[in-house]
N, C-alpha and C positions, 0 to 999 in steps of 0.2 A: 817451403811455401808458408810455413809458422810466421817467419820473420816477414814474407812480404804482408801477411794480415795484420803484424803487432807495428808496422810501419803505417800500413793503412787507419787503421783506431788512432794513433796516435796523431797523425795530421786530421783527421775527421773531428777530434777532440779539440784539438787546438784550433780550427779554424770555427768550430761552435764556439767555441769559449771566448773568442775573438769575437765572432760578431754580437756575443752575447752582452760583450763589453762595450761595444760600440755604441749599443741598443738596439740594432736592428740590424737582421742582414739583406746585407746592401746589395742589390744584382743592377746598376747601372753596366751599361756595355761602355765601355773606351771601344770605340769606332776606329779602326786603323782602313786604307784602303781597300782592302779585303771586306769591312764590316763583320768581324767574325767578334766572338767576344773574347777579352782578353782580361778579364778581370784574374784578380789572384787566386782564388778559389778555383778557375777554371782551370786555372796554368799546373796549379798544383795538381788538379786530377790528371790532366795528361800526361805529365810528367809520371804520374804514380803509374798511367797508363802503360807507357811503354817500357817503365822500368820491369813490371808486373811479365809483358811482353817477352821483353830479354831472356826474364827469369825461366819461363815456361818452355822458350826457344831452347835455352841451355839444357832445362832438364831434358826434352825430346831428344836432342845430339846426344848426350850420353848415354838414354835408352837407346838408343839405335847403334852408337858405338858399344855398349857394348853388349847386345845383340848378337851384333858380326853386319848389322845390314849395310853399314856405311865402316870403310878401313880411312876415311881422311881426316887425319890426327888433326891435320891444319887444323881445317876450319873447325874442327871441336874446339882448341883452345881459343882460337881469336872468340868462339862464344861465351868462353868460359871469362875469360877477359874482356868483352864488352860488360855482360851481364855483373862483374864484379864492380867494374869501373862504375857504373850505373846504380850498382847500391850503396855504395863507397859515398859518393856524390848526392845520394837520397837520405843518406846519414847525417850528412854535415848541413845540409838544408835543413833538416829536421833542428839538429842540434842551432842553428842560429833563430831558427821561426821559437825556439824553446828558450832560447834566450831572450828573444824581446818579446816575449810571451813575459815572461817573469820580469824585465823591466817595466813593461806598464801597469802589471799587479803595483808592483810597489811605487808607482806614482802616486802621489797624490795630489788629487782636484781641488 
């Protein structure tokens, strides 16, 4: 649970720092059919949403496995396996928003 909060600061950080750079943070909706908003900052929380999700999901299956409340190995692992996949992929997200974090540092205007 360490790692989903040093996950969470660390896009919190970069998306301040982002709009800090911009000048202002920007909350326009992109309207899709739906009207729901979809801006990036929104995307990213949900995203952190249900990686957060996963994580939580996984730790309950192992308290209950082993318990003894629940014997179905399956679906332990396929959660153990989502929930990796999902931080795996919130990693490398991270790692490229951190990349062009530091390429527009070193722009200059």
């Amino acid at each position: 649970m360490a790692i989903n909060n040093i996950a969470m600061n660390a896009y919190k950080t970069a998306l301040q720092d982002g709009q800090k750079l911009a000048g202002q943070a920007t909350s326009k909706k992109a309207h899709s059919g739906s009207g729901e908003n979809n801006s990036f900052s929104a995307t990213i929380k949900d995203s952190l949403a249900k990686v957060n999700d996963l994580q939580q999901e996984k730790a309950g299956m192992i308290e209950s496995f082993a318990s003894g409340e629940k014997q179905n190995v399956h679906e332990l692992m396929i959660s153990l396996q989502k929930a990796s996949v999902a931080m795996s992929m919130t990693s490398a997200v991270r790692g490229k928003v951190m990349e062009a974090y530091k390429e527009i540092m070193h722009m200059q205007f």
